[in-house]
ROKOL-476585 format. One line per field, with one value per residue (C-alpha): residue number from 1; chain; x, y, z. Coordinates in nm, 2 decimals, m for minus. Example, Ala and Ser with C-alpha at 12.3 -4.5 7.8 and 13.67 -1.06 7.14 Angstrom:
BEGIN
nr (1, 2)
kette (A, A)
px (1.23, 1.37)
py (m0.45, m0.11)
pz (0.78, 0.71)
END
This chain:
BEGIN
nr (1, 2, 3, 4, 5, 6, 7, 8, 9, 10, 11, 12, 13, 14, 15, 16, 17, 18, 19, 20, 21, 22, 23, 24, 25, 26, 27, 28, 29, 30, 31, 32, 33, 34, 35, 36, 37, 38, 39, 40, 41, 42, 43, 44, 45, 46, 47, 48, 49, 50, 51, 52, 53, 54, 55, 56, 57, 58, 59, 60, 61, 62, 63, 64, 65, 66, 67, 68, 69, 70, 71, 72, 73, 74, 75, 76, 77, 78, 79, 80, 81, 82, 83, 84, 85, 86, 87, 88, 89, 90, 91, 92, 93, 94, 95, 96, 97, 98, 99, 100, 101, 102, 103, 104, 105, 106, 107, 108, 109, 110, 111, 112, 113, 114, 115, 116, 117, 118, 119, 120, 121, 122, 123, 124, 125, 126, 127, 128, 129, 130, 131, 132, 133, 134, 135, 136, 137, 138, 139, 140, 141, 142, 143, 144, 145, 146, 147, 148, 149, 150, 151, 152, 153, 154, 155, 156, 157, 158, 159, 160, 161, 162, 163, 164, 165, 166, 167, 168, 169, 170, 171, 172, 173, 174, 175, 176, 177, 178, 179, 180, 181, 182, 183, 184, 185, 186, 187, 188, 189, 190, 191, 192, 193, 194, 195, 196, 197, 198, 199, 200, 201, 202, 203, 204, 205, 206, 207, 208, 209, 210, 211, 212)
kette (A, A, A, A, A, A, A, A, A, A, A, A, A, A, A, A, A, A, A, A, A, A, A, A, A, A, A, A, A, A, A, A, A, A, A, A, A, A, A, A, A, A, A, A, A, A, A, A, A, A, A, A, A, A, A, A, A, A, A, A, A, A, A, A, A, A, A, A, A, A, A, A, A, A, A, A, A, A, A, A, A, A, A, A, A, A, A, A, A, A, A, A, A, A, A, A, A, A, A, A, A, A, A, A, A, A, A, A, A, A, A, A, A, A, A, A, A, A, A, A, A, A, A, A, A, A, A, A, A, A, A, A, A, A, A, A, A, A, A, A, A, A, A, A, A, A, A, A, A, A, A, A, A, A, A, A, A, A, A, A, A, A, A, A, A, A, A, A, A, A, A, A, A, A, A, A, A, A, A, A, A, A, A, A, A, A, A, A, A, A, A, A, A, A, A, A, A, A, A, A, A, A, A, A, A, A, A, A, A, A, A, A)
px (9.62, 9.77, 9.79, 9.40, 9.31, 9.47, 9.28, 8.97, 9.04, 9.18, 8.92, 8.65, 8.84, 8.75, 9.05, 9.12, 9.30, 9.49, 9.66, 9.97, 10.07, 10.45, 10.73, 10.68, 10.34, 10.41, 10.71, 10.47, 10.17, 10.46, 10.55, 10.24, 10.01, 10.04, 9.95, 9.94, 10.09, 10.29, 10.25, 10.57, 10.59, 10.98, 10.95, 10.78, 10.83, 10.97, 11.10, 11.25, 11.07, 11.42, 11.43, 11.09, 11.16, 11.49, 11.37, 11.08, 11.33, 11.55, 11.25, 11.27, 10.94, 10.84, 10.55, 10.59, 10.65, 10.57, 10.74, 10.63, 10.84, 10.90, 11.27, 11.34, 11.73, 11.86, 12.05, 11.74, 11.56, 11.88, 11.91, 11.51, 11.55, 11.83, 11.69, 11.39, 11.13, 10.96, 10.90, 10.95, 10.70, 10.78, 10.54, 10.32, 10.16, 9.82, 9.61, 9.49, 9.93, 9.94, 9.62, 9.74, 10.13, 9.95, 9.75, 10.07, 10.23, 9.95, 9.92, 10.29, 10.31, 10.02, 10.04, 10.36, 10.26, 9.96, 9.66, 9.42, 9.30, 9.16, 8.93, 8.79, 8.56, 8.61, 8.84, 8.88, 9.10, 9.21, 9.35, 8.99, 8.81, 8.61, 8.53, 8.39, 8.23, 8.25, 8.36, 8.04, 8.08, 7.99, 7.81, 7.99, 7.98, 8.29, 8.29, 8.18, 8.48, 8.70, 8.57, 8.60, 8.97, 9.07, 8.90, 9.10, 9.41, 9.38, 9.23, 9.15, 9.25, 9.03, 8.97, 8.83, 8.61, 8.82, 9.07, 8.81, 8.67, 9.07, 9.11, 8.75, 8.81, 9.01, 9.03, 8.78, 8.56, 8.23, 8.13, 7.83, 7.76, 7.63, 7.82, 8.05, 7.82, 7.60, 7.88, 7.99, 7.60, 7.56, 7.89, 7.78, 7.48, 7.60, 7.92, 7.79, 7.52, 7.90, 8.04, 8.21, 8.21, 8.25, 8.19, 8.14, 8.33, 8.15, 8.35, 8.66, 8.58, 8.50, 8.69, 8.69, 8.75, 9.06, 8.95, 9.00)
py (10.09, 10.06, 9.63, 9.68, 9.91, 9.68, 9.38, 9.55, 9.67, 9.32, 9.17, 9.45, 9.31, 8.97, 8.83, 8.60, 8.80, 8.68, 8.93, 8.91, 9.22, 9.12, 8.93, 8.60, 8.59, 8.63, 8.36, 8.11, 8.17, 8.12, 7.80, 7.63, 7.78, 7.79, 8.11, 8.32, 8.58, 8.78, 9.12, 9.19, 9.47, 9.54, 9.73, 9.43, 9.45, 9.12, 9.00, 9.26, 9.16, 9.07, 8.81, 8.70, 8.67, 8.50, 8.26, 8.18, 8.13, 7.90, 7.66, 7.64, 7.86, 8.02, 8.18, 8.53, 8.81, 9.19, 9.41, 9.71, 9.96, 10.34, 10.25, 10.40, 10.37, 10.17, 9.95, 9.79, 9.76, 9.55, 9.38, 9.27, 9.16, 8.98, 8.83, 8.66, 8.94, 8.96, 9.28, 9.58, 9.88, 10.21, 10.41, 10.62, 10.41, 10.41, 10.12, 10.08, 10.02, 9.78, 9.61, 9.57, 9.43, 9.18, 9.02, 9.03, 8.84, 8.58, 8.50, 8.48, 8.22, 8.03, 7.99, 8.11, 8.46, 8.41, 8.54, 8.32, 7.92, 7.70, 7.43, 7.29, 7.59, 7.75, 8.04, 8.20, 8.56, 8.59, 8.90, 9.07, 8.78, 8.70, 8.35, 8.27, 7.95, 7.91, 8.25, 8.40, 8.59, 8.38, 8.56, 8.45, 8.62, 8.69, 8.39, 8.15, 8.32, 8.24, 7.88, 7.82, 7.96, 7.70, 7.42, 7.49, 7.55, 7.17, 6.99, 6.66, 6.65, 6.68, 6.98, 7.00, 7.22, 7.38, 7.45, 7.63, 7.83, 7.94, 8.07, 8.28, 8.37, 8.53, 8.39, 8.61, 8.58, 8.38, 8.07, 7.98, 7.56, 7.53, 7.80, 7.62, 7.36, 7.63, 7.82, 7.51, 7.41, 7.77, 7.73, 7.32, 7.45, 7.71, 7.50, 7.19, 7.17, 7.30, 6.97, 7.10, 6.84, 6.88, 6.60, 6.56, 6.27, 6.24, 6.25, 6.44, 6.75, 6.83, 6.75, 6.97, 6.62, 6.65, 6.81, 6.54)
pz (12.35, 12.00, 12.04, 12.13, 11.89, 11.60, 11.72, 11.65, 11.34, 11.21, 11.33, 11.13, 10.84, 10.89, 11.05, 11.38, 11.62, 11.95, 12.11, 12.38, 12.60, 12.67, 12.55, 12.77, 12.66, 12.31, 12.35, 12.52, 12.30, 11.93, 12.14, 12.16, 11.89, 11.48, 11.35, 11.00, 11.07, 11.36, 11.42, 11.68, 11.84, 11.97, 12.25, 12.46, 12.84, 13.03, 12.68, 12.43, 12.05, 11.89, 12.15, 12.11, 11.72, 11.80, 11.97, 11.76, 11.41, 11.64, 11.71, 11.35, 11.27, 10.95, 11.01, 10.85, 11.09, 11.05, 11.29, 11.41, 11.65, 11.69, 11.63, 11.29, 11.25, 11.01, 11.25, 11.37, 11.08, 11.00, 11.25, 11.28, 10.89, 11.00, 11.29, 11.06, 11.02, 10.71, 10.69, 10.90, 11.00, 11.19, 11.40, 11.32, 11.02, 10.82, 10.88, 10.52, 10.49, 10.81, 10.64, 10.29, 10.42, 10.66, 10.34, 10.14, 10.40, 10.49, 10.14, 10.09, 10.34, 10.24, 9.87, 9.78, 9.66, 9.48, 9.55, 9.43, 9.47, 9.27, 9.28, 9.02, 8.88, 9.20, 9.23, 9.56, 9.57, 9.89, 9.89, 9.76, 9.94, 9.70, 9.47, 9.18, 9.06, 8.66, 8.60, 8.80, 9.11, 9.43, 9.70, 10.06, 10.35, 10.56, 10.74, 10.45, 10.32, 10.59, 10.59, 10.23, 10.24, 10.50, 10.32, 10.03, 10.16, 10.26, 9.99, 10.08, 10.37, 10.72, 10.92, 11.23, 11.41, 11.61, 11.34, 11.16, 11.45, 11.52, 11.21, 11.25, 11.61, 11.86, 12.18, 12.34, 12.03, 12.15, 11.97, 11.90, 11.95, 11.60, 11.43, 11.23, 11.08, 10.96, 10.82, 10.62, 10.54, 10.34, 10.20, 10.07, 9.93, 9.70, 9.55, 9.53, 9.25, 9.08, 9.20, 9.48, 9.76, 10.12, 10.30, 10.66, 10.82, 11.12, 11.45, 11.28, 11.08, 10.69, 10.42, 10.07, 9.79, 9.57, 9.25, 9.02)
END
């Protein structure tokens, strides 16, 4: 109930949520999957969650990983930091919290603490999602938001499809044919009378040019 109840409220706040009810699932899913963020529950059945994030910092992962458990002693806490966990949540907790550490984490991992990216006279905030374009605010919806963010992220080089849609969507999200390419032809036509290019290369994905 709680793992269910956090996917919908992740996914309210414009995140891509997969969810995993047990350790081996969670083990197999870390194996063959890149992600964000981990939110790891310990008290998994079939694998316990220190296993699950043992195993994943011996495949040599860094992806950050919050962990949540009704365990509150301070041995575990220990030993989960210990184990790899980037930071450590106990049961019961306020959403607006769980909300708040899982941005600090994802943009922790993804531009080394900083909040904000910049190309060219585009600024995105990540952690306020929202962008600006010489100084003026930029009006994106969620998912041009969530679009935009992954194009920048990899500046100049190609993204595909179904990289983008994985970022947007869980796996039981429903996506439409056409939806990316109309997400990415709003988001062309209100950066690039700024000079913003994205560039389709046909058969591959889009491509955000270097600013130069």
């Amino acid at each position: 109930m709680l793992a269910d109840g956090l996917t919908r409220s992740l996914r309210q706040a414009d995140f891509a949520v997969d969810c995993v009810h047990d350790g081996d699932a969670a083990d197999h899913t870390l194996t063959a999957q890149a992600y964000d963020l981990v939110i790891l529950d310990l008290g998994l059945p079939k694998l316990d969650g220190f296993d699950v994030l043992k195993r994943l910092r011996r495949r040599g992962s860094g992806v950050p990983v919050l962990v949540l458990t009704a365990r509150d002693a301070l041995s575990d806490r220990v030993k989960g930091l210990d184990l790899g966990a980037d930071d450590y949540l106990t049961k019961p907790f306020d959403l607006p919290e769980l909300e708040a550490r899982v941005r600090a984490l994802i943009r922790r991992g993804q531009s080394g603490g900083s909040s904000f990216l910049t190309h060219g006279p585009l600024v995105l905030d990540t952690s306020g999602r929202r962008a600006t374009l010489h100084g003026a605010p930029l009006e994106l919806s969620a998912r041009e938001i969530g679009v935009l963010e992954v194009l920048m992220l990899r500046s100049g080089r190609v993204v595909n499809k179904e990289q983008l849609a994985g970022q947007l969507y869980g796996w039981d999200e429903e996506v439409g044919a056409n939806a990316i390419e109309v997400y990415v032809h709003r988001l062309r036509k209100k950066v690039e009378p700024a000079g913003v290019k994205i560039r389709t290369i046909r058969g591959l994905g889009y491509l955000l040019e270097k600013d130069t």
